[in-house]
ZAMARGU-4260 file (C-alpha; in steps of 0.2 Angstrom, whole numbers, plus 5000, padded with zeros to 4 digits):
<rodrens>
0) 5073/4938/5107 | 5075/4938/5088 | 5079/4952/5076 | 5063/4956/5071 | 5054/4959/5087
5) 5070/4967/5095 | 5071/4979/5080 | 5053/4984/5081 | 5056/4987/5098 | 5068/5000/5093
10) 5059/5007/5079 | 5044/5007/5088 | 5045/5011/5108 | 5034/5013/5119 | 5049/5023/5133
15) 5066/5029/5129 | 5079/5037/5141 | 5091/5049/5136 | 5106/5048/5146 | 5117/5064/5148
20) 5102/5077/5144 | 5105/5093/5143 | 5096/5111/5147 | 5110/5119/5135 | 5101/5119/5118
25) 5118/5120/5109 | 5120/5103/5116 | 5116/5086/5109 | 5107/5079/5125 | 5095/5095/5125
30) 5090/5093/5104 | 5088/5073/5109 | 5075/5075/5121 | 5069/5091/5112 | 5068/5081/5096
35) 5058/5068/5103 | 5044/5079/5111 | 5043/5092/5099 | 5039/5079/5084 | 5026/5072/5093
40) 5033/5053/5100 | 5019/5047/5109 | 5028/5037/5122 | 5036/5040/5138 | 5052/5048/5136
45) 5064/5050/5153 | 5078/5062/5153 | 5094/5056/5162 | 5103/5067/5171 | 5108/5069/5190
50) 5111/5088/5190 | 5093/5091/5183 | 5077/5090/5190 | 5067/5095/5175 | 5070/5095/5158
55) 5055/5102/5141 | 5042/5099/5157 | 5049/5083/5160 | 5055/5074/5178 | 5072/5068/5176
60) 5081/5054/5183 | 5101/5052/5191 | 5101/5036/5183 | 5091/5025/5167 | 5091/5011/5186
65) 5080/5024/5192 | 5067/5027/5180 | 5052/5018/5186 | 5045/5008/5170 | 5053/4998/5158
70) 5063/5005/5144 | 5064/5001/5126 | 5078/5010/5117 | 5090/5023/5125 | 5099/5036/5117
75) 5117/5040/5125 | 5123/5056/5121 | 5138/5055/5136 | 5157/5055/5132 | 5166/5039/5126
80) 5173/5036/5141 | 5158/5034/5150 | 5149/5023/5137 | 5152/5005/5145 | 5146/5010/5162
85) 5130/5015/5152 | 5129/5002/5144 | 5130/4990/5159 | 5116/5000/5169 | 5106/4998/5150
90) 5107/4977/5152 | 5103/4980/5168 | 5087/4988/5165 | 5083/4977/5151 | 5084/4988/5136
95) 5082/4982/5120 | 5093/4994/5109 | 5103/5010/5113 | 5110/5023/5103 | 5128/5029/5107
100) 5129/5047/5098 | 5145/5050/5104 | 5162/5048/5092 | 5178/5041/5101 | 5178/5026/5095
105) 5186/5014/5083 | 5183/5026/5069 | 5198/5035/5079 | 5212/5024/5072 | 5216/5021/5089
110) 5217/5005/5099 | 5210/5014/5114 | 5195/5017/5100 | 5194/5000/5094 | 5197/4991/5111
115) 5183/5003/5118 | 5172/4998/5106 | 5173/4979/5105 | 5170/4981/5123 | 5153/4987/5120
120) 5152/4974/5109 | 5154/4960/5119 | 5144/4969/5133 | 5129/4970/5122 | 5130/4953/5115
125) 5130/4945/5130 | 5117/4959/5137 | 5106/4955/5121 | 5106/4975/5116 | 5108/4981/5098
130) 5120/4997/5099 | 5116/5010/5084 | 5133/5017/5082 | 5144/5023/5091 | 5145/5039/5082
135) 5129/5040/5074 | 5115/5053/5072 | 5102/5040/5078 | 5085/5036/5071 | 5067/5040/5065
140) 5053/5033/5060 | 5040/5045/5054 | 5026/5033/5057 | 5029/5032/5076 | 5031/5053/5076
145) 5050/5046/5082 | 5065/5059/5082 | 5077/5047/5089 | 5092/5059/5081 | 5098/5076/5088
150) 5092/5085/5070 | 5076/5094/5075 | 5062/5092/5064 | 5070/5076/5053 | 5055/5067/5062
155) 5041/5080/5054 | 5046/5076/5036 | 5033/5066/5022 | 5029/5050/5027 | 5030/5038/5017
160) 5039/5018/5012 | 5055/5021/5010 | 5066/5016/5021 | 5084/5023/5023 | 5100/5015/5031
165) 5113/5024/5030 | 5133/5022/5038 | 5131/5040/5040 | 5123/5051/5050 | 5128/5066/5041
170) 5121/5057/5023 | 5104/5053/5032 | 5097/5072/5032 | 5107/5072/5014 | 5097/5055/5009
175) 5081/5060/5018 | 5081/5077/5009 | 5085/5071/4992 | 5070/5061/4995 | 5058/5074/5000
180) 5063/5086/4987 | 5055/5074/4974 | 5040/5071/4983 | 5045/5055/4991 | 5040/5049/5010
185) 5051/5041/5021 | 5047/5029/5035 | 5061/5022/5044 | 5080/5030/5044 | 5095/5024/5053
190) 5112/5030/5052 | 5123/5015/5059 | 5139/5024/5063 | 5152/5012/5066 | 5142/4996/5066
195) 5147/4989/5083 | 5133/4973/5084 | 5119/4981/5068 | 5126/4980/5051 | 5118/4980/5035
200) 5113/4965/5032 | 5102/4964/5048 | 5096/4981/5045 | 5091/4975/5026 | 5086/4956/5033
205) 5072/4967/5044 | 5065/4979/5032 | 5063/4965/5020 | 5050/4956/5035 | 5043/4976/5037
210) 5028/4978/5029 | 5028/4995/5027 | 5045/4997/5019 | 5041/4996/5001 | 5058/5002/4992
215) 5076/5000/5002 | 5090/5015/5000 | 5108/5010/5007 | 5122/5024/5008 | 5136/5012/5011
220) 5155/5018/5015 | 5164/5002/5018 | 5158/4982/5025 | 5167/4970/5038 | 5159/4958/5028
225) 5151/4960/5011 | 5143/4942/5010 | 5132/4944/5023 | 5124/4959/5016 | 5125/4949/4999
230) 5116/4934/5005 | 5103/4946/5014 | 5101/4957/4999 | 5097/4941/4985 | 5082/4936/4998
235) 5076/4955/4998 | 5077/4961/4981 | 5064/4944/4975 | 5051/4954/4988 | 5057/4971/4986
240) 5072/4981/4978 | 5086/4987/4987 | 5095/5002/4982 | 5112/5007/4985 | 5123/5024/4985
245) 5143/5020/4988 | 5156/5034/4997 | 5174/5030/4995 | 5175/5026/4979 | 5193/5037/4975
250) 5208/5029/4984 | 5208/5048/4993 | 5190/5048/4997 | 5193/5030/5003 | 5204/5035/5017
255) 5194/5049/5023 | 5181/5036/5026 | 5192/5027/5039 | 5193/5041/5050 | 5173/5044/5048
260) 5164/5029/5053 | 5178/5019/5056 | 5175/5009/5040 | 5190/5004/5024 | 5180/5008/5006
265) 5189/4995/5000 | 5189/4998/4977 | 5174/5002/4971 | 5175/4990/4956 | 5172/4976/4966
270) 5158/4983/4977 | 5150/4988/4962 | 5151/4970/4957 | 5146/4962/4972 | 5130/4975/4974
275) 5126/4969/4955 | 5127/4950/4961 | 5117/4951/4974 | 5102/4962/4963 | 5105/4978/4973
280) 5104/4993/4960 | 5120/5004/4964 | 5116/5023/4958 | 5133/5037/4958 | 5123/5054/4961
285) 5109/5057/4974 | 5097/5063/4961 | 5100/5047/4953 | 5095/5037/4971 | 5080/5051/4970
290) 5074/5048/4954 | 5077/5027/4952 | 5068/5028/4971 | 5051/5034/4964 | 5050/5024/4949
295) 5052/5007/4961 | 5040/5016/4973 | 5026/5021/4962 | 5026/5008/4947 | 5030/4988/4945
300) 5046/4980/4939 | 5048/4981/4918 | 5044/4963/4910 | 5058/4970/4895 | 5067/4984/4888
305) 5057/4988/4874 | 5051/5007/4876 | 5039/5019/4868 | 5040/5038/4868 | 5026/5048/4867
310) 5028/5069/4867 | 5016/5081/4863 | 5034/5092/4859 | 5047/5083/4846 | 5061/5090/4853
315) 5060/5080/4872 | 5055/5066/4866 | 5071/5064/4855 | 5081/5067/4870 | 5073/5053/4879
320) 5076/5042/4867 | 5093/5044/4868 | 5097/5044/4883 | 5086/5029/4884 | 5098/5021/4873
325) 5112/5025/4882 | 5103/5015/4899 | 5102/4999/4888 | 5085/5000/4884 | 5079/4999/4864
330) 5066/5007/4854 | 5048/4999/4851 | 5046/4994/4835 | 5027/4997/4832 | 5014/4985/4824
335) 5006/4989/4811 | 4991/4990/4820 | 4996/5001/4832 | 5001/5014/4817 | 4985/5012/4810
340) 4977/5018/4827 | 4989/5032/4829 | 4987/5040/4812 | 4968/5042/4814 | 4970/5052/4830
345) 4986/5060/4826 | 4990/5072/4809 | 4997/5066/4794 | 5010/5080/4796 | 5017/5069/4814
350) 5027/5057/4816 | 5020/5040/4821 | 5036/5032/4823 | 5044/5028/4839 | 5045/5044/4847
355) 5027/5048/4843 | 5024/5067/4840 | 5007/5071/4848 | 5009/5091/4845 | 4991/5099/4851
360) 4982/5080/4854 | 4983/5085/4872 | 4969/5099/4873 | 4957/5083/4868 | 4955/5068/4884
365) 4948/5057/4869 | 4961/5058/4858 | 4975/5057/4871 | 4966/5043/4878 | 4964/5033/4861
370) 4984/5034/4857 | 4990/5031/4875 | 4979/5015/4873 | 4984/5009/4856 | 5002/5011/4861
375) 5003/5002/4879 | 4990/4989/4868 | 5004/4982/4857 | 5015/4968/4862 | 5031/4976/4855
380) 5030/4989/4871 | 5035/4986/4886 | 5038/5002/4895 | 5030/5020/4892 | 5038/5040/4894
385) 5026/5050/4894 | 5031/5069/4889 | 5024/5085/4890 | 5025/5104/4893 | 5008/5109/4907
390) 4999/5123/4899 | 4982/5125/4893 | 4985/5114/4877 | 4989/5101/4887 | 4979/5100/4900
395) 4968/5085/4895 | 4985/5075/4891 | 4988/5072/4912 | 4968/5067/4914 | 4968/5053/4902
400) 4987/5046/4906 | 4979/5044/4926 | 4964/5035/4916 | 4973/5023/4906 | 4987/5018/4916
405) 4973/5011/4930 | 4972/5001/4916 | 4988/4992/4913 | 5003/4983/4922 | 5015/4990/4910
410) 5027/5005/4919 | 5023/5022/4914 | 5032/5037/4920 | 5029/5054/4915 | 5042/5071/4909
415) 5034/5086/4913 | 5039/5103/4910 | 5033/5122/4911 | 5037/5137/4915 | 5024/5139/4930
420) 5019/5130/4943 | 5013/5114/4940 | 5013/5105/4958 | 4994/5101/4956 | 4996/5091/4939
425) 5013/5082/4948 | 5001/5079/4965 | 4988/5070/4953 | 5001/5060/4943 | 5009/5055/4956
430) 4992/5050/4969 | 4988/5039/4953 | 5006/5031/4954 | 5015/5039/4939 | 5029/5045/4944
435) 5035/5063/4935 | 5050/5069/4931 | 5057/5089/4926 | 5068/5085/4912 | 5065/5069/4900
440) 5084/5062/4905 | 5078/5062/4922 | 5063/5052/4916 | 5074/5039/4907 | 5086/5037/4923
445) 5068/5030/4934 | 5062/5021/4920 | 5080/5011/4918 | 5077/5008/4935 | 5063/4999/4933
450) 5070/4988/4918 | 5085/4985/4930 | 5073/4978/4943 | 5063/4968/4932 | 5078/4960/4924
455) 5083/4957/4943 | 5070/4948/4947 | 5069/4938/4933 | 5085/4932/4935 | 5085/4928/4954
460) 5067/4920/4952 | 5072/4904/4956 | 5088/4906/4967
</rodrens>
């Protein structure tokens, strides 16, 4: 079976067993089983165990040999020392993948660990089973309703195209949280422990043939072997980008992350590198990962770096023009033109320059819609931030930014601010593909992510 079919298996099952449930609900193998009826999988799930009969209103079973149809993916919540015996009833029954949650293995240090593990390996090769893990929270895919992981609830978050793979488990609720507070969906997560036979770069090689994977987030600690993801990254990122969030980046902090998931960090310097080489966008804070997410997610690749401010308050718009510089990205020189349209709609008393000064224009959808036109009209601009503070004053501005950027291809992202709630205007923005930001250096850091990507793909285009 080839990757693809055998990881939608997994992502997408039709049964899964969980061997070593439990009826203590301080145990793994009780949230595991809990997780994946209370989120609403729609499958066939079997509990394992031979001291139960029943389990959440289920019929359990003394053995995954016993259950009576065929199973998709198994989730193995027993001790280490019991893993290989699991895994040779799993190739017996024909399983496709198997998660084992439990730790004990070569993230130990041990060569007891490390022997145990490449056991599994070579079992599951030759038994044609991906292991998630060992030591790994599992998986979801919102789409499917599947909680595959022993965090209740992970499986009820937004839905959406992103798509999270993570070394991890730990950092996948971190990642997938990060996400969501931003108003960002998630699809498919998978935290891949200690790698055993899935690794990044089949993980990455997949979502790049998923259709509904949009925008790729790694959280990477250390790699076997960084070419492979390289090579699988530089056929992703001409389709769709890949981002990537590194742990282990200290020489302390990369030793901690040997006795984690098993994994050395390696210096930073040269991951960084690498990610770079391949066209992966590295971030270094999760609000960064957050905020570069969005702007890939909700607007298209930058042509250049050339970008116009417009702010119906001075004082934000300076500030996202510096920071803008400091990403790398330049000021719009306007043409004249574009001045000439400007100053008939805003007051002599304004600037027109580069960052425009829109003051009150935004209580009036003509006039906000005639200087956002003229702006993304001239040839000098290549990108758009969009700043305002949401009260009465403004409340055209939002309206005529959702009816002029329908009209372009050029990436627009929008800073807004205020002192009460303002979900409904971010709701609209954002349904209409803008995506919004709180503070304008916050704006600057999604919209250098878009320049980063175009750049990206520009420069691989014909690799």
């Amino acid at each position: 079976m080839d990757l693809v079919s055998q990881l939608n298996y997994i992502f997408n099952p039709s049964s899964i067993a969980v061997i070593g449930a439990s009826s203590n609900p301080q145990k793994p193998g009780y949230l595991c089983t809990s997780n994946l009826v209370n989120d609403g999988f729609k499958g066939i799930v079997y509990p394992v165990n031979p001291s139960l009969s029943v389990l959440s209103g289920l019929k359990t079973y003394s053995s995954i040999l016993d259950t009576p149809g065929e199973v998709d993916l198994a989730i193995s919540v027993v001790p280490a020392e019991q893993a290989v015996s699991v895994l040779q009833d799993c190739v017996k029954k024909h399983v496709k993948g198997i998660i084992f949650v439990s730790a004990g293995f070569s993230e130990t240090g041990s060569e007891i660990g490390s022997n145990l593990q490449n056991e599994l390996k070579e079992i599951a090769n030759k038994g044609g089973i991906k292991i998630i893990g060992p030591n790994t929270m599992g998986l979801i895919n919102t789409k499917a309703n599947l909680n595959a992981t022993f965090s209740p609830g992970l499986g009820l978050c937004k839905i959406g195209n992103v798509s999270v793979v993570s070394q991890s488990g730990g950092m996948c609720v971190y990642l997938v949280n990060a996400l969501i507070d931003n108003n960002i969906g998630v699809g498919k997560v998978i935290g891949l422990g200690n790698r055993c036979n899935l690794d990044f770069d089949e993980m990455v090689e997949y979502l790049n043939r998923d259709d509904e994977t949009e925008v790729i987030v790694l959280y990477i600690e250390g790699l076997s072997n960084p070419r492979k993801l390289m090579d699988a990254a530089i056929k992703t990122v001409k389709k769709k980008p890949v981002i990537v969030f590194k742990g282990g980046r200290s020489e302390e902090s990369s030793a901690a992350t040997k006795s984690h998931t098993g994994s050395l960090a390696g210096k930073y310097e040269y991951y960084k590198a690498a990610f770079r080489q391949s066209g992966m966008i590295p971030v270094d804070t999760l609000t960064e990962l957050a905020d570069v997410t969005k702007a890939l997610l909700l607007q298209p690749p930058a042509q250049s770096n050339r970008l116009a401010v417009l702010s119906l308050q001075a004082g934000p718009g300076i500030i996202a023009a510096d920071k803008a510089r400091e990403y790398g990205m330049s000021l719009a020189v306007f043409s004249q033109d574009t001045k000439k349209r400007l100053r008939e709609k805003i007051s002599p008393l304004l600037s027109i320059e580069n960052p425009v000064d829109m003051a009150w224009t935004g209580s009036s959808i003509d006039t906000s819609r005639e200087i956002l036109h003229a702006v993304l009209a001239d040839e000098n601009v290549d990108v758009v931030i969009v700043s305002f503070i949401s009260f009465d004053l403004s409340r055209e501005l939002p309206k005529a930014l959702i009816e002029v950027a329908a009209t372009t291809k050029k990436p627009i992202v929008a800073c807004v601010g205020s002192l009460s709630s303002v979900e409904d205007t971010i709701d609209a923005l954002e349904e209409a593909g803008i995506p919004t930001y709180p503070f304008p250096d916050r704006a600057c850091t999604g919209l250098a992510g878009l320049v980063k990507y175009g750049s990206i793909r520009e420069s691989i285009a014909d690799c």
